[in-house]
TIMI-2910 file (N, C-alpha, C, CB; in pm, 1 decimal, decimal comma, always signed):
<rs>
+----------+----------+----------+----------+----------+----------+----------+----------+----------+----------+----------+----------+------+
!      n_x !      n_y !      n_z !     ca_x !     ca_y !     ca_z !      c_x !      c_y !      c_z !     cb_x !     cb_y !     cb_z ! resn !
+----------+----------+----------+----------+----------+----------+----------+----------+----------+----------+----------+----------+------+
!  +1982,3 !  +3184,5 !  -1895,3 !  +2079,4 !  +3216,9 !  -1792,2 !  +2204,3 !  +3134,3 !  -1818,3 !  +2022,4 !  +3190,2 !  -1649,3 !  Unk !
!  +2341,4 !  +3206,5 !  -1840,8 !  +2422,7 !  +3115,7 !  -1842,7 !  +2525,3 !  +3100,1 !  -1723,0 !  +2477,0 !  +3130,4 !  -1955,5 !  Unk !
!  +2643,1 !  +3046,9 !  -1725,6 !  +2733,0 !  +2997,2 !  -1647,7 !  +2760,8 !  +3140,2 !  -1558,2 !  +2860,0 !  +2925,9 !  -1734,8 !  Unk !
!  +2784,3 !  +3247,7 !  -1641,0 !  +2851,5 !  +3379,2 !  -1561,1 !  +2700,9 !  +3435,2 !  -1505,5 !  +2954,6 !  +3515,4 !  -1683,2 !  Unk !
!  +2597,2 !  +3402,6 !  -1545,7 !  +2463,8 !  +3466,3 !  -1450,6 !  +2386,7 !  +3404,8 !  -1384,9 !  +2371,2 !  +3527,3 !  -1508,4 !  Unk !
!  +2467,4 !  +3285,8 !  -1361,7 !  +2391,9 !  +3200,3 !  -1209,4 !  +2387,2 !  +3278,0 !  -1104,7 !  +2472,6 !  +3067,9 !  -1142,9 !  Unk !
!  +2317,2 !  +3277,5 !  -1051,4 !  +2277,0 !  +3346,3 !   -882,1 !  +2359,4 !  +3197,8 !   -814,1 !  +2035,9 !  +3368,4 !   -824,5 !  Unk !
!  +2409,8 !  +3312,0 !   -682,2 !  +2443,1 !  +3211,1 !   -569,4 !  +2379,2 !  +3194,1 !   -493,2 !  +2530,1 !  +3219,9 !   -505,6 !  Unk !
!  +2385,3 !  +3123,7 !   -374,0 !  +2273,8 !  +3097,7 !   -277,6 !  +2271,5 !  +3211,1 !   -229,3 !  +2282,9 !  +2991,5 !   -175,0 !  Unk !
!  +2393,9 !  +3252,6 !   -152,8 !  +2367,5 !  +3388,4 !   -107,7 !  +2299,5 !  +3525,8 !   -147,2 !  +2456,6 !  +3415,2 !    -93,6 !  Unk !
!  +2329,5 !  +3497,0 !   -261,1 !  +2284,8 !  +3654,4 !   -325,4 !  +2111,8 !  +3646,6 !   -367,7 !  +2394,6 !  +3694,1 !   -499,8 !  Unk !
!  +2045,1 !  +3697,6 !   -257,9 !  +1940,9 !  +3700,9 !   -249,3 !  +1854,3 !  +3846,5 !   -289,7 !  +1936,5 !  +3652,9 !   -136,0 !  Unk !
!  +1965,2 !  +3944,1 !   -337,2 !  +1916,1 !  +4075,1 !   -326,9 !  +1909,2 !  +4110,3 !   -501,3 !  +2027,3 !  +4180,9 !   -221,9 !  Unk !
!  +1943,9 !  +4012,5 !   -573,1 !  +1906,6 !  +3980,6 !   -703,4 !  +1747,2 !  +3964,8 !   -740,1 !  +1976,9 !  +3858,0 !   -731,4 !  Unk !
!  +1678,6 !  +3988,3 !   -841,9 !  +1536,4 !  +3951,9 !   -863,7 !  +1571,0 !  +3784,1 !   -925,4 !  +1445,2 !  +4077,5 !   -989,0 !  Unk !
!  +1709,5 !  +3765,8 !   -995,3 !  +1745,5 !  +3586,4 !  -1008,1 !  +1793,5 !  +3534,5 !   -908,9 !  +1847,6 !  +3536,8 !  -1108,2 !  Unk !
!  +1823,0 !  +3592,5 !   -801,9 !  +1862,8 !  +3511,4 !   -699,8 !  +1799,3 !  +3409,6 !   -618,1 !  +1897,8 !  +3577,2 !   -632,4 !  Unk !
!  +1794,9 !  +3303,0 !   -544,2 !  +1776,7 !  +3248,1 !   -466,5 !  +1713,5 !  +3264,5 !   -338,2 !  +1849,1 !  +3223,1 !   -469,8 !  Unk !
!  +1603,0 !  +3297,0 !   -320,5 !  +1545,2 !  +3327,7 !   -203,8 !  +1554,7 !  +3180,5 !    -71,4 !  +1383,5 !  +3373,6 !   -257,0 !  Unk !
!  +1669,5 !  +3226,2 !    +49,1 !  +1690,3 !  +3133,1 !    +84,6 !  +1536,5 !  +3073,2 !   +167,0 !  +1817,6 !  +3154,4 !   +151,0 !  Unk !
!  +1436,9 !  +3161,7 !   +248,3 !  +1351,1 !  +3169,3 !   +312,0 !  +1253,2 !  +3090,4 !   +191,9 !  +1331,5 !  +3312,5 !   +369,3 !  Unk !
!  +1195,5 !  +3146,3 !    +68,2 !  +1130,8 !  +3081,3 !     -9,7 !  +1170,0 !  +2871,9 !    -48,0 !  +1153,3 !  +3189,8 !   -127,0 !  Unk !
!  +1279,3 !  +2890,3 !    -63,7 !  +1383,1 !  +2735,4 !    -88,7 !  +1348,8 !  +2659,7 !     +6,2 !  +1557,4 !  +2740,9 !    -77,5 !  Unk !
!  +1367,2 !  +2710,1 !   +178,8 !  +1324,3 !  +2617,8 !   +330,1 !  +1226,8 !  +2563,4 !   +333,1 !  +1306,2 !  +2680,1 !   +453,4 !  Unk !
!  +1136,7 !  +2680,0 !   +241,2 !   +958,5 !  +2672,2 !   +285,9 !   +919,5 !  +2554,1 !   +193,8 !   +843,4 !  +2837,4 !   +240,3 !  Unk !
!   +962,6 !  +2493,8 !    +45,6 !   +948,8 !  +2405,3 !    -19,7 !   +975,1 !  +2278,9 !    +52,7 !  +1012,2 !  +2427,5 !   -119,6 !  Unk !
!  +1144,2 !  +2289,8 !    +75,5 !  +1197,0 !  +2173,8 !    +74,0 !  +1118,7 !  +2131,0 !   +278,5 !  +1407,9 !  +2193,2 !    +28,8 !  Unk !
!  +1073,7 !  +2229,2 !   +306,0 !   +973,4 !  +2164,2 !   +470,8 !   +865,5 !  +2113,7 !   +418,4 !   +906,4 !  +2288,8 !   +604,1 !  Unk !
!   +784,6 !  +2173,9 !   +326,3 !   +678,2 !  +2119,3 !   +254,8 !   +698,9 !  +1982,4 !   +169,0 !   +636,4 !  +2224,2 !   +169,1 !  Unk !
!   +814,7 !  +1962,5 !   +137,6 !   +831,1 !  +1826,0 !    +89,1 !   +860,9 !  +1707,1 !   +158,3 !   +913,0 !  +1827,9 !    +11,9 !  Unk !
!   +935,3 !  +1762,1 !   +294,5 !   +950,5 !  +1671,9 !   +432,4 !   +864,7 !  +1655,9 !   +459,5 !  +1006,8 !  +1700,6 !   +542,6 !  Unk !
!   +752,7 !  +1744,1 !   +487,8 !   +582,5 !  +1702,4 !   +558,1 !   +550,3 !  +1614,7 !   +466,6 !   +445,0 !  +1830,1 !   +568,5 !  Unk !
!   +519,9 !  +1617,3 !   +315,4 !   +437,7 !  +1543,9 !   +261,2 !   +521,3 !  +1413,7 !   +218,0 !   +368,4 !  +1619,6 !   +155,7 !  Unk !
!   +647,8 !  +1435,2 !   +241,4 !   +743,6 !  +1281,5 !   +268,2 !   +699,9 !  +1184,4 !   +393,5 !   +918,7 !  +1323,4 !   +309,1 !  Unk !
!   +635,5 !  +1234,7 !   +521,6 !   +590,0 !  +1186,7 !   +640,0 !   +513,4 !  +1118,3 !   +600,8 !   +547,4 !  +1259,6 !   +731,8 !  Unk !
!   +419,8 !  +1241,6 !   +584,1 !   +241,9 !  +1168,6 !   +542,7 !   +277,5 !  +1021,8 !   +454,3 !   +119,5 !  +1306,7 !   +399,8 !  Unk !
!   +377,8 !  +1051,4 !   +328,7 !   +310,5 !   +932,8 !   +267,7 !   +376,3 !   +818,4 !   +334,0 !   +323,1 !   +924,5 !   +106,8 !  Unk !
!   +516,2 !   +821,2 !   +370,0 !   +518,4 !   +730,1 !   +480,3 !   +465,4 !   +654,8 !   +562,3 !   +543,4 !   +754,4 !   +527,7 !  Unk !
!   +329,5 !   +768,4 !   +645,1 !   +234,8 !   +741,4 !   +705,0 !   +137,9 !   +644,6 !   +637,5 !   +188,9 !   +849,6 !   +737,4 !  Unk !
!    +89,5 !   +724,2 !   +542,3 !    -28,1 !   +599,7 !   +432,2 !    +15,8 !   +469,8 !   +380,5 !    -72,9 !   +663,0 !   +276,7 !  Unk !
!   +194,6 !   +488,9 !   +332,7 !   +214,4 !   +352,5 !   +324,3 !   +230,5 !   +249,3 !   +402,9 !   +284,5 !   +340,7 !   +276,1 !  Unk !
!   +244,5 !   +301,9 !   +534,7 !   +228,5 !   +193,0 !   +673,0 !    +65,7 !   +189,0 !   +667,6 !   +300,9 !   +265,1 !   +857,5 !  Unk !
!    -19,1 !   +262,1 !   +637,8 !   -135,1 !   +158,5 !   +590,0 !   -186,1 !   +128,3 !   +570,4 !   -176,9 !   +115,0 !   +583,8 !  Unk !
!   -157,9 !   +138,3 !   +432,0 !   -193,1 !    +40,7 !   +297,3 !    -99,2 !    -79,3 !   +333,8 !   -148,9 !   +116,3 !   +123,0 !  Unk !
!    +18,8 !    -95,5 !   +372,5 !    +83,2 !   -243,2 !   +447,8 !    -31,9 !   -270,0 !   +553,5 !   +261,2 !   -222,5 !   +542,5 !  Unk !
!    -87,8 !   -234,5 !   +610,8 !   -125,1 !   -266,9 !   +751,0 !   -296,7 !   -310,7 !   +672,3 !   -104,3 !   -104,4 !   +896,1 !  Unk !
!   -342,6 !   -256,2 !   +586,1 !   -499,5 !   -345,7 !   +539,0 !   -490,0 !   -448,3 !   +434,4 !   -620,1 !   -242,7 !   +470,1 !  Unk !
!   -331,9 !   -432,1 !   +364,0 !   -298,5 !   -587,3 !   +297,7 !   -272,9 !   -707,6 !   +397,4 !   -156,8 !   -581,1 !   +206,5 !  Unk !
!   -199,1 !   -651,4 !   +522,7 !   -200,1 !   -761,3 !   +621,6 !   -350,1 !   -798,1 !   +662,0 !   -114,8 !   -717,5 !   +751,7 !  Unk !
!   -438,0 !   -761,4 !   +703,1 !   -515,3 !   -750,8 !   +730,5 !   -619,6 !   -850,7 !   +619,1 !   -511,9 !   -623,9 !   +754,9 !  Unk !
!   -625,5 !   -794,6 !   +489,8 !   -703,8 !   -892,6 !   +408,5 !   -641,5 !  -1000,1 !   +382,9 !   -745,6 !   -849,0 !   +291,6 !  Unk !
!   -517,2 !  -1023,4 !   +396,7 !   -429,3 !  -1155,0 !   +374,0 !   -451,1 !  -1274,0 !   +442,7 !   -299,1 !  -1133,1 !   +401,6 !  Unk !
!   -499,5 !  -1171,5 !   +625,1 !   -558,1 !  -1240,4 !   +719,6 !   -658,1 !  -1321,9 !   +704,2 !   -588,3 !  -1175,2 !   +793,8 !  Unk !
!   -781,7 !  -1273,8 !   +627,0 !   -884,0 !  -1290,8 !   +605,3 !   -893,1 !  -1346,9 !   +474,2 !   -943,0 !  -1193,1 !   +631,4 !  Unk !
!   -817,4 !  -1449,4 !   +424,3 !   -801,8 !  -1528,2 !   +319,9 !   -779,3 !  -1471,5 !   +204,3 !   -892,6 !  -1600,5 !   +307,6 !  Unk !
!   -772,2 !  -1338,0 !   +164,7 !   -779,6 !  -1282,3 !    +22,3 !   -631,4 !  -1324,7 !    -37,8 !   -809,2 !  -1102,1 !    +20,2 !  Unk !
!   -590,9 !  -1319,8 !   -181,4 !   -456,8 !  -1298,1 !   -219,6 !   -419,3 !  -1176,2 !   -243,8 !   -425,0 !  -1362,3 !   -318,7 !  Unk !
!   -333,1 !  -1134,0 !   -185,4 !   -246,7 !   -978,9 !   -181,5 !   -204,8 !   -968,7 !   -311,2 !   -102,7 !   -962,7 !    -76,4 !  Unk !
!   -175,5 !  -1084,5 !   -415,0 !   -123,7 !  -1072,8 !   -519,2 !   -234,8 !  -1017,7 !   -636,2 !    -59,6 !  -1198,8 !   -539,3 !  Unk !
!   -341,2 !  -1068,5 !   -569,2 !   -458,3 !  -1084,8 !   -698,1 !   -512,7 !   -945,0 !   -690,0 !   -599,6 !  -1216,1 !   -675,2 !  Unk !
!   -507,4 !   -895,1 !   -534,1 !   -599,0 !   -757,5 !   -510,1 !   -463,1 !   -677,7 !   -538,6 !   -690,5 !   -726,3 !   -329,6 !  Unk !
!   -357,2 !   -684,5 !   -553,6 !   -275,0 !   -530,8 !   -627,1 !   -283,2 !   -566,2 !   -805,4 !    -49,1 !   -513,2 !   -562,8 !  Unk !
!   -323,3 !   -671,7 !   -841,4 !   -346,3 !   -651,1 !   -925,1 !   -495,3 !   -587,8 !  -1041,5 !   -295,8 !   -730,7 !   -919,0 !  Unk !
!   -581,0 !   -607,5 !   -937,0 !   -731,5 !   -571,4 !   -937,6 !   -684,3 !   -394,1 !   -935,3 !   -843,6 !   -648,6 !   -773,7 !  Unk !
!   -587,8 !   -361,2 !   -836,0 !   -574,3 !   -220,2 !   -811,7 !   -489,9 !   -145,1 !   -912,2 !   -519,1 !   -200,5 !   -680,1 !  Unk !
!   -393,6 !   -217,6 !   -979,9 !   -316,5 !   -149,1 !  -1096,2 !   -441,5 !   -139,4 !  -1211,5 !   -165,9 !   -252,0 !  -1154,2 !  Unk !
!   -490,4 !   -283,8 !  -1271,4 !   -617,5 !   -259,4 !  -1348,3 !   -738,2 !   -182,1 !  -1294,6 !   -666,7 !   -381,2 !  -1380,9 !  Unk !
!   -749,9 !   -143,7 !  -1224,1 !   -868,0 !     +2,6 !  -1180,7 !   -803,2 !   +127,2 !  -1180,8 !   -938,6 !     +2,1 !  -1015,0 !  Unk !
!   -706,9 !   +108,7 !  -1235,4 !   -591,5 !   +262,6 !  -1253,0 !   -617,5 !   +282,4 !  -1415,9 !   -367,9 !   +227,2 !  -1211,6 !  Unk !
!   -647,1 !   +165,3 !  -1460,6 !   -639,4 !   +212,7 !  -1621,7 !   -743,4 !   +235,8 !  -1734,1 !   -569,5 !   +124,5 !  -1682,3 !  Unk !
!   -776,6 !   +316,4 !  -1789,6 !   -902,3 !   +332,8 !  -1845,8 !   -976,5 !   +181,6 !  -1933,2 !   -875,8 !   +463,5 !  -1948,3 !  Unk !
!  -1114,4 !   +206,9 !  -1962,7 !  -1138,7 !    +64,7 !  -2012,7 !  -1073,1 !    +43,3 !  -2166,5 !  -1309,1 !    +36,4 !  -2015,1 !  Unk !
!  -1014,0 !   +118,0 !  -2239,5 !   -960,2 !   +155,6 !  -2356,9 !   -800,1 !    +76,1 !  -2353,6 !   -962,5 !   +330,5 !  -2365,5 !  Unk !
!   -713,4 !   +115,0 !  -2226,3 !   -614,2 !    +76,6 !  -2205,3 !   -650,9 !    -21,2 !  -2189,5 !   -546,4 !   +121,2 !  -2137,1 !  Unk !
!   -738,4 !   -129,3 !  -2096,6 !   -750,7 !   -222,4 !  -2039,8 !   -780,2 !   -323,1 !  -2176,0 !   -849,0 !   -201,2 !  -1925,0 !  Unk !
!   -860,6 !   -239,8 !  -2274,4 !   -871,1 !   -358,4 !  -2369,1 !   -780,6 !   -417,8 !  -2413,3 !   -923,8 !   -341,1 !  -2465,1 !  Unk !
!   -688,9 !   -282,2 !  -2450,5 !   -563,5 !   -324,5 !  -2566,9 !   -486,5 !   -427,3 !  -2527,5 !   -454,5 !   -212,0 !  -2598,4 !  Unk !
!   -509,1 !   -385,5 !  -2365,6 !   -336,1 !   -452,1 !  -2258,8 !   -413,3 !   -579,2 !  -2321,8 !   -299,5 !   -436,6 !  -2006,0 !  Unk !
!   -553,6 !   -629,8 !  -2227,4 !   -602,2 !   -757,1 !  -2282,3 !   -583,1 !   -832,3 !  -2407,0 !   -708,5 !   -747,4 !  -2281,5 !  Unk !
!   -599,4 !   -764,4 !  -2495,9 !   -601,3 !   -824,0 !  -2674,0 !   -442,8 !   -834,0 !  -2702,0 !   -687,4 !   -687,6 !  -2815,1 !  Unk !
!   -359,8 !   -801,5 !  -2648,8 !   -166,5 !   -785,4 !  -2683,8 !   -158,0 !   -944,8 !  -2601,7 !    -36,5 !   -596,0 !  -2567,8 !  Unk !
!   -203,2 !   -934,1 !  -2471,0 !   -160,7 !  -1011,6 !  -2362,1 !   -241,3 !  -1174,2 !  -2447,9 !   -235,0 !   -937,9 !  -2177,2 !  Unk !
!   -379,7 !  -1170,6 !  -2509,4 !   -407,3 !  -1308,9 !  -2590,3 !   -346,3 !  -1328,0 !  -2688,2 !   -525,9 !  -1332,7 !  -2635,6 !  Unk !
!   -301,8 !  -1257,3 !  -2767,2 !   -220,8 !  -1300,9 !  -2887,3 !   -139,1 !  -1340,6 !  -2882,0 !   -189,8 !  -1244,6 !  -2960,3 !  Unk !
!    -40,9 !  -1258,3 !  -2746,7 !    +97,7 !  -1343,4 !  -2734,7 !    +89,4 !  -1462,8 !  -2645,1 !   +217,1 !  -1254,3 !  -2675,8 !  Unk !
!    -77,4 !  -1485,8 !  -2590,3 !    -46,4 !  -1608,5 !  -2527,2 !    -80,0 !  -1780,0 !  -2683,7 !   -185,5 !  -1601,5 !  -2351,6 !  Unk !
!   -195,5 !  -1713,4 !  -2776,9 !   -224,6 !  -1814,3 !  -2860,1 !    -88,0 !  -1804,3 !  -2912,4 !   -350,5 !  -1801,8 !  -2957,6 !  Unk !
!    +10,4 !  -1682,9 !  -2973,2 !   +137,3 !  -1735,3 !  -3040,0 !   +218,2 !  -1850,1 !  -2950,6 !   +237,8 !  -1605,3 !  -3066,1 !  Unk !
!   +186,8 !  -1821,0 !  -2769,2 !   +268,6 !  -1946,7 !  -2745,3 !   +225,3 !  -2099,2 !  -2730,6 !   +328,1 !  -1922,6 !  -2635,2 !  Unk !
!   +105,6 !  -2089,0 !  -2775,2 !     +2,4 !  -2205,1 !  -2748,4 !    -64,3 !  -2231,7 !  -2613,9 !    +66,6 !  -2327,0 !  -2776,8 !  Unk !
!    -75,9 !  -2096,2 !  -2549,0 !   -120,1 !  -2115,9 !  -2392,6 !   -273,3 !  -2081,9 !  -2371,9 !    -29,0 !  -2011,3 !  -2288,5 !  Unk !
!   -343,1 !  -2030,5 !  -2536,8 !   -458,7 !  -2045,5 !  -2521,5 !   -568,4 !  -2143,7 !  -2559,8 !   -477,1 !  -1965,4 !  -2548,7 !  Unk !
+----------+----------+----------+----------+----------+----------+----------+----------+----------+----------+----------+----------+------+
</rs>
């Protein structure tokens, strides 16, 4: 499609055109699921407060949670990169 066969918003009576009714129905569907996660991230804040309460480190458990995101394959490599460059600095 080039510059002279863009559809406008208006012109809906095109099969390339812009269906304005189809476009609403997305961009409401992306507001709802903009809420929600809003919603979840108040809390996931609200059970880090919560274990922070209860002596844990918030620092140590998002990091427990990025490493349970990554396969044990990734996890090795990250590991074996992360000792080498610590013996190159003498920190092992």
């Amino acid at each position: 499609m080039n510059a002279h066969s863009m559809p406008k918003v208006g012109d809906v009576s095109s099969s390339e055109g812009v269906a304005a009714d189809e476009l609403k129905q997305f961009i409401e569907r992306i507001e709802r699921l903009e809420e929600e996660k809003a919603g979840l991230q108040g809390d996931i804040k609200d059970v880090f407060a919560e274990l922070k309460g209860r002596g844990f480190d918030a620092k140590a458990v998002r990091q427990i949670l990025r490493i349970r995101k990554k396969d044990h394959a990734e996890r090795q490599e990250e590991e074996a990169i992360l000792e080498l460059y610590m013996q190159a600095l003498g920190m092992a």
